[in-house]
N, C-alpha and C positions, 0 to 999 in steps of 0.2 A: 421726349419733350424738346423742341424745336423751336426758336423766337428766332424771327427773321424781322433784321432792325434795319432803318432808315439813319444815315449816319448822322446825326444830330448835332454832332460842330460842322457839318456841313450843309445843314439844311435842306429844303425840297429841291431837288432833283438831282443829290448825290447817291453814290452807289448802295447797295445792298451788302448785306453779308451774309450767310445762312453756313453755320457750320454742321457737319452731320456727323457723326459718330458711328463707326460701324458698329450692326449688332453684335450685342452678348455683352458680359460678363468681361471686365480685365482682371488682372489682377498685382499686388504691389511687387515693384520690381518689373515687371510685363510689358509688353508695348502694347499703345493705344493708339487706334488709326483708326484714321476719317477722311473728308473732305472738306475743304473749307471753298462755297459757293457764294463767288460774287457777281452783282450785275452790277452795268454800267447805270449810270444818269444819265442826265441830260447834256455832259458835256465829257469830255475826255479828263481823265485823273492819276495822274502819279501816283503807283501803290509803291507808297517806302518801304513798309515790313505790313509781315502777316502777326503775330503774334499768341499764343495760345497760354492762359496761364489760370493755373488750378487752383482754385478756391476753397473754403470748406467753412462750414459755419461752428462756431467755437465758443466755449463758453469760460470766461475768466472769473478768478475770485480776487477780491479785493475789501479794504476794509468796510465800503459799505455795503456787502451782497457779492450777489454777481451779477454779470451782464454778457449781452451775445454779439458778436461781430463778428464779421466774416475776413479771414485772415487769406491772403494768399500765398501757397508754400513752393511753386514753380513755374518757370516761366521757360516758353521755347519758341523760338525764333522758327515758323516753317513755310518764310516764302516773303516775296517781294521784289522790287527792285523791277518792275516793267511797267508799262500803261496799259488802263484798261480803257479801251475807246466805250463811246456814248452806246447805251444801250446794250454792250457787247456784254456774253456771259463766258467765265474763265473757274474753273475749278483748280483748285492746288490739293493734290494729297498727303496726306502727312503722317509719320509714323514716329513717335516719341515715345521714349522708356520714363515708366514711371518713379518714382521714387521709392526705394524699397519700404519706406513706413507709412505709405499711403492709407490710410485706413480701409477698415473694413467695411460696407455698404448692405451688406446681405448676406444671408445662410441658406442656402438651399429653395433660392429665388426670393425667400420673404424679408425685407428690408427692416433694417436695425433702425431707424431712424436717428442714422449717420448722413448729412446732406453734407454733396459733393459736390461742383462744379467748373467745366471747362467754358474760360470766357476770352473770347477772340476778340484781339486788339487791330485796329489797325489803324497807320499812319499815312494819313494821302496828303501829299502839300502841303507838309508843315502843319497838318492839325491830326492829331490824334480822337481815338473814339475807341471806346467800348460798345462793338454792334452787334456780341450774341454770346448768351449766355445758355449754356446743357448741361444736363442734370447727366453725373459719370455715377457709374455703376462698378465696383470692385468686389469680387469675389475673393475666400481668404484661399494663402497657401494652403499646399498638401500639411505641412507641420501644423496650421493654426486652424484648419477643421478638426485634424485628428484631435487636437488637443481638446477642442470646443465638443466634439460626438463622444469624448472621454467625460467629459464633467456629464454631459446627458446620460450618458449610460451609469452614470454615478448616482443620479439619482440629483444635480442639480438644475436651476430652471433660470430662465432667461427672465432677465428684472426691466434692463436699460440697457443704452451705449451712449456714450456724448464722445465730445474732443473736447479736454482741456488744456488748454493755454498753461505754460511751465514746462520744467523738466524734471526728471528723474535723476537725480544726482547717482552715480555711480556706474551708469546704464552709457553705452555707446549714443544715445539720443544724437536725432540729426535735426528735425522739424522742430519748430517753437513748439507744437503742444504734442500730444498724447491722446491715445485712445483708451476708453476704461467701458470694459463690458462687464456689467454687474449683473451676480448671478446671489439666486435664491441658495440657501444652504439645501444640499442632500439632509433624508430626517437624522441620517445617523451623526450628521453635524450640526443640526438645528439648538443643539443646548450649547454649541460652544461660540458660536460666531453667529453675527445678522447678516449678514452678506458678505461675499467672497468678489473683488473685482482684479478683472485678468486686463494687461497691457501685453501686447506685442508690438516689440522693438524688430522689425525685419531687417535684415544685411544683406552682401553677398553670399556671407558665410553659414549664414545661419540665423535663430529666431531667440532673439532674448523672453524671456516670459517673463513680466512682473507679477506677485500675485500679493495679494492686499486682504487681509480678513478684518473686518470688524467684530471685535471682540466682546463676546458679552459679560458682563460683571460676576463674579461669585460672591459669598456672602461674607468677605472683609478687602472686596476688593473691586474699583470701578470697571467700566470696560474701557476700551483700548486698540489702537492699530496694530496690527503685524505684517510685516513686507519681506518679502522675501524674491529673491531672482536666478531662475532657473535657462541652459544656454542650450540650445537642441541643434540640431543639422534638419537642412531643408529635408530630404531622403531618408531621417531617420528611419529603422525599423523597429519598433517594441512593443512592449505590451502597455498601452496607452492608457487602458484602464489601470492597472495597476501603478503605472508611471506616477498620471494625478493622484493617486487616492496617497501615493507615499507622499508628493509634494504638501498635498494640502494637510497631511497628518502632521509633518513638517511644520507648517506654517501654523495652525493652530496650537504647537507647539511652544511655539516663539515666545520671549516675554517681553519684544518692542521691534521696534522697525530697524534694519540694518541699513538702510536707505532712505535719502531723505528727497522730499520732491520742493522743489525752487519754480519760484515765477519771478517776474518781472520787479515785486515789491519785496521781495527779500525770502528768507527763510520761510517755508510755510508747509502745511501739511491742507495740500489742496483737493484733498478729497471732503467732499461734504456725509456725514454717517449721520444726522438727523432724525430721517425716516425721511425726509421733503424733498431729498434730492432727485427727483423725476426730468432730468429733463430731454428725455427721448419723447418718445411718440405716449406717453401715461400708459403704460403695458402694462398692468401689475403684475400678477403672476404668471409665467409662460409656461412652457414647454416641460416635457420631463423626458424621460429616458425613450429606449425604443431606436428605431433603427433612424428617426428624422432627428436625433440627438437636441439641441436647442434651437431649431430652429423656430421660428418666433409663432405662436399659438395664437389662435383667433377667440380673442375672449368676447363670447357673446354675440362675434360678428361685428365690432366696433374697433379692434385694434388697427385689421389693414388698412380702414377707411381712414383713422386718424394718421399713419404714416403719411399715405399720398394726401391729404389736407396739406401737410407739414411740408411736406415735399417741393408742393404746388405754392401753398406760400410762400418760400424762400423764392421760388426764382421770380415769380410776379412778383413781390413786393422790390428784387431786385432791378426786375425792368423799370418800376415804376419810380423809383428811384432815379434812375440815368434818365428818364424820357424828356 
């Protein structure tokens, strides 16, 4: 997905920008290269910088609800400082490392509806513009499929994914928000917990796991969160099945949260456990075990249509915005 903009604090007959992303799959930590394609106007322009800086749309709680906006979590400098004559066309290549907690985008090609974006800045003569906006695509690490094709082989199923805005008190966190993939309980944990949602914290060193149960009541007693956090090596090798099923025995376990998650408005526990918190792509049920682990299940033949909907909205409704 491509939008090739007319620079707009510059009006008709200034340059072009069309940034192009090579194909596939990145992933966090990874480097991510392209091209950044400009043409000339109608007159000669000073290109000050190039700018490329990654977006993500994010969902915050507050005390009245919640609401979505899109946050920007990096910014890289790859290119400037020459003229481009009238009409002339000039490509700049560019190769940047991503951020190792970049979230997750897809499992085994089908989209979480997690929306990502790389939006090129550029500065010509003292005026600045945002002139293109691409939809990025991140694949998980070796440690955060294994771990995800473990919960499927467990017998759990893929609910959601959002990014919320806050932090994880206790956790190396780097990004203002967080990613939370919420999963169906396995049956053999369907009487203890409504959903089980997984964070991954990526580093150089390795991959924090957060794991979150919602807790169901027993009969002199409400339900309730459980949090817990587990620290892996990229390379690990183990028995993956067996690893989660001790983790989440663990976790169900628990009899309160050992970590506590922080946002912008103080102390808060910013997971919503309702029943209403949808706000991925509405997937209800997904996936189960097998060798495609959680990858995201076509309910009916409506699920992948509603992701790219979601997808396509975000960046049109973001061009439509800047124009």
């Amino acid at each position: 997905m491509v939008f090739k903009r007319l620079l707009g604090s510059l009006g008709v007959g200034g340059p072009t920008v069309d940034t192009v992303l090579d194909p596939g799959t990145a992933r966090p930590g990874g480097a991510l290269t392209g091209q950044v394609h400009l043409e000339g106007g109608q007159a000669d322009f000073d290109i000050e910088h190039i700018t490329l800086e990654l977006v993500a749309r994010v969902e915050a709680e507050h005390a009245e609800g919640e609401s979505e906006g899109v946050v920007a979590f990096e910014r890289f400098a790859v290119g400037g400082g020459f003229r481009l004559a009238a009409g002339q066309r000039h490509s700049v290549p560019f190769t940047v490392t991503l951020p190792w907690e970049t979230p997750v985008t897809e499992l085994h090609g089908q989209h979480l509806g997690i929306v990502l974006g790389v939006r090129t800045e550029l500065a010509v003569a003292g005026a600045r513009d945002k002139g293109d906006l691409d939809q990025l695509s991140i694949a998980p690490l070796p440690a955060q499929e294994a771990i995800l094709e473990a919960f499927g082989q467990l017998g759990f199923g893929f609910r959601s994914a959002d990014l919320e805005y806050g932090r994880i008190a206790g956790t190396g966190q780097q990004l203002p928000f967080y990613q939370e993939i919420e999963l169906t309980p396995a049956p053999q944990y369907a009487h203890q917990v409504n959903e089980i949602e997984v964070t991954f914290l990526a580093n150089p060193g390795g991959v924090e796991v957060v794991l979150e149960a919602d807790k169901r009541g027993g009969l002199f007693s409400g339900g309730h969160d459980a949090l817990t956090r587990f620290t892996v090596g990229h390379h690990d090798s183990r028995d993956w099945n067996a690893e989660v099923d001790a983790w989440v025995r663990q976790l169900t376990e628990r009899h309160g949260g050992a970590y506590a998650v922080y946002g912008d408005h103080g102390h808060h526990d910013s997971h919503d456990h309702g029943g209403h918190h949808q706000s991925g792509p509405g997937m209800g049920t997904a996936v189960a075990a097998g060798a495609a682990g959680l990858a995201v299940g076509v309910v009916g033949g409506m699920v992948a249509a509603e992701v790219v909907d979601e997808v396509g909205d975000f960046f049109e409704g973001d061009e439509e915005d800047e124009g």
